[in-house]
C-alpha positions in Angstrom: -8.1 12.8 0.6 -7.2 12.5 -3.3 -3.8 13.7 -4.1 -2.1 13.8 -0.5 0.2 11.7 -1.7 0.2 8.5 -0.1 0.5 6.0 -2.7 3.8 8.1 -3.5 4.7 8.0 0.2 3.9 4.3 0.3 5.9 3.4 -3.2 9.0 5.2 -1.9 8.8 3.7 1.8 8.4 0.3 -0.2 11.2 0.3 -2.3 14.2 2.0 0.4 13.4 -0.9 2.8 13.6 -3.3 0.1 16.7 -1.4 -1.5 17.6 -1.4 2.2 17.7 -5.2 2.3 14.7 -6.3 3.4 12.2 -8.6 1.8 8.8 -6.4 1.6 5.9 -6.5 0.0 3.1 -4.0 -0.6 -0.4 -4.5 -0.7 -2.6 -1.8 -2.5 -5.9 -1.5 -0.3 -7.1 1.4 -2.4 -9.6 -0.7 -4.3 -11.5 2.6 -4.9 -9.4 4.7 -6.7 -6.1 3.2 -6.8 -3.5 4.7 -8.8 -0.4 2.2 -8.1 -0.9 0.1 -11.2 -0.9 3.1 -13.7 2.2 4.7 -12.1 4.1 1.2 -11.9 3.4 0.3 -15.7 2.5 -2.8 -15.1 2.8 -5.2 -18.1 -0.3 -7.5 -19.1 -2.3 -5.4 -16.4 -5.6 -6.7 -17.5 -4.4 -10.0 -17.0 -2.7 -9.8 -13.7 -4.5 -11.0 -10.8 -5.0 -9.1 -7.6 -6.1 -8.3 -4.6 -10.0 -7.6 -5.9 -9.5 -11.1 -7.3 -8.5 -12.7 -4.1 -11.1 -10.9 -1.8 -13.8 -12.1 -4.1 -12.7 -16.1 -4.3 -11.7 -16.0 -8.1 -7.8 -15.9 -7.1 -5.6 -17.8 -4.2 -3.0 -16.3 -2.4 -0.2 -17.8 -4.9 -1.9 -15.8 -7.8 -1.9 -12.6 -6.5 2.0 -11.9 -4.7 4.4 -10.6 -7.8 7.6 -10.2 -7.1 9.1 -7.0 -9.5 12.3 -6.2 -10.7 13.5 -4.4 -7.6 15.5 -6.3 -5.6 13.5 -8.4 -2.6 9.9 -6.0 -3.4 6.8 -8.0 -4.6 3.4 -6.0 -4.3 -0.1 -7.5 -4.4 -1.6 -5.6 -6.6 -5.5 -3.8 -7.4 -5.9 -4.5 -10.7 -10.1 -3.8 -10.7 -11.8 -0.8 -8.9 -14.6 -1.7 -7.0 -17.8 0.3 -5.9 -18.2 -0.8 -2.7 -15.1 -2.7 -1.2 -16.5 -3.0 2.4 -17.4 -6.3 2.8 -14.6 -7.7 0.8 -12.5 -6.7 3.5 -14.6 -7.5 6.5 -14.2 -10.9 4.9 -11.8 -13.6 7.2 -9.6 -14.1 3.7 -8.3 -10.3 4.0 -6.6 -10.8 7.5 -5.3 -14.6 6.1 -3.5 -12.7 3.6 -2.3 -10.0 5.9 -1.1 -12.4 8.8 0.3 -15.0 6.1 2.3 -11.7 4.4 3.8 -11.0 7.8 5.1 -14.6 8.2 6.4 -14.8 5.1 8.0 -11.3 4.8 10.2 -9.0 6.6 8.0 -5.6 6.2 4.0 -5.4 4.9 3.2 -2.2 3.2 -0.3 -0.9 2.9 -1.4 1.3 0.6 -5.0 2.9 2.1 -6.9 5.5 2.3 -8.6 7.0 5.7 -10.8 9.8 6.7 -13.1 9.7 4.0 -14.0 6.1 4.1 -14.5 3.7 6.8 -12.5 1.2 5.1 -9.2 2.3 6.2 -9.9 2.4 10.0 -10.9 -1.3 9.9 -7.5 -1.9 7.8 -5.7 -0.1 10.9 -7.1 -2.7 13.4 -4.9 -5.6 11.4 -2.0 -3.4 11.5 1.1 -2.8 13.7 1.5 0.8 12.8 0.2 3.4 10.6 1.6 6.6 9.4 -0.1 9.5 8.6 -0.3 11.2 4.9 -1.5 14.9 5.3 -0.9 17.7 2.3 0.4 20.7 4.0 -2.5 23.2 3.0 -4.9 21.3 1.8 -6.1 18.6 4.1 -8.6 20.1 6.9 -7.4 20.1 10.4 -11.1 18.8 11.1 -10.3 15.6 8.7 -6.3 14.9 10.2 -8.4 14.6 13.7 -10.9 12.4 12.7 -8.4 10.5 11.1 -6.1 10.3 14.4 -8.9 9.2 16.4 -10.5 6.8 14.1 -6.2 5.3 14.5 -6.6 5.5 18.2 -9.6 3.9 18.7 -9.1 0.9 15.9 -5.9 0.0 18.3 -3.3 0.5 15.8 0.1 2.7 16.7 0.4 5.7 15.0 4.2 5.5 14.0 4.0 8.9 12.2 2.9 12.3 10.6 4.2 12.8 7.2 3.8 16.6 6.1 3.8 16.2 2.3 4.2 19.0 -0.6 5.3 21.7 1.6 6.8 24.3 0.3 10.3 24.9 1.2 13.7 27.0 0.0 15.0 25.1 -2.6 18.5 26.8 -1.6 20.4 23.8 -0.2 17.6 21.4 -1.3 18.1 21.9 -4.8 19.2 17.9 -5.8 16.8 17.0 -3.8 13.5 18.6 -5.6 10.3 17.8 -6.0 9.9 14.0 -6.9 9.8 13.1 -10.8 7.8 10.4 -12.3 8.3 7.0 -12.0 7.3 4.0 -13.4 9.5 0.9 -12.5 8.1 -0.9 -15.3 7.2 -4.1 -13.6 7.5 -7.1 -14.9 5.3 -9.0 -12.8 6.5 -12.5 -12.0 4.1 -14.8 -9.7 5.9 -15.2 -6.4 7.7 -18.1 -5.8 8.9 -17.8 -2.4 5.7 -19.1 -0.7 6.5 -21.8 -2.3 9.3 -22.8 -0.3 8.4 -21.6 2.8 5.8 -24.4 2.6 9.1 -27.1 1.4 10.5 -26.3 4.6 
């Protein structure tokens, strides 16, 4: 549901494994109602290329990977909201990008929603693992178990629960508050490292 907190769950997950070390990309499947490329301040936005582009032909895979000015993270961004995304990604190019992602770096983010729409249960069939994003107090126990079985039955792992915005005794937590805002302020640079994968 809106305002769980995912994309925040996502960003963070993203950028510790690539602070971590690891080359990992994100790929923001929320081509509804996306919120990564406002958060991000992405320079240029409305001429970045991204995943809507690629789903829909007008943009190859070397358009559409940016790496960012975090240390081994590049996203592929949503940089158009679409209607009705469904067949876009029952399309073969969506699992190409997916599959050529994961040969190419070490973790593959993805930024989706599920339970409301049907798009992110057929996202979880192409994945190794999903975790869960619930709001504690807000998300209906009816929708979290729809959401676990729609998991279960698309084949993927579930990896995880994350209980988000629960309220807890800031004594002994106080550092550690509520997240602030943050915008990396992207400077979105075409990927080169595809590039010489394919030298090799």
């Amino acid at each position: 549901m809106p305002n769980e907190g995912k994309s925040t769950v996502s960003s963070y997950l993203w950028k510790m494994l690539a602070e971590a070390g690891f080359s990992t990309v994100m790929v923001d499947v929320d081509l509804r109602k996306s919120v990564q490329m406002q958060r991000m301040q992405v320079e240029n936005a409305s001429e970045t290329k991204g995943l809507n582009h690629y789903l829909s032909g007008m943009a190859e895979y070397e358009d559409v990977v940016y790496k960012t000015n975090i240390e081994n993270a590049y996203i592929v961004p949503c940089t158009q909201l679409l209607e009705n995304p469904s067949p876009l990604l029952e399309d073969a190019r969506f699992r190409e990008l997916l599959d050529r992602l994961a040969g190419e770096y070490r973790f593959v983010i993805v930024d989706t929603p599920l339970g409301s729409v049907s798009d992110g249960a057929l996202i979880a069939s192409m994945c190794d693992g999903a975790i869960l994003v619930v709001r504690a107090g807000q998300t209906p126990k009816a929708m979290i178990k729809q959401s676990l079985y729609e998991i279960e039955q698309s084949g993927c792992k579930l990896l995880g629960t994350v209980l988000n915005r629960a309220e807890v005794s800031t004594r002994g937590y106080g550092k550690y508050g509520k997240y602030g805002n943050y915008g990396y302020g992207y400077g979105y640079e075409p990927d080169t490292k595809h590039k010489k994968h394919s030298e090799k």
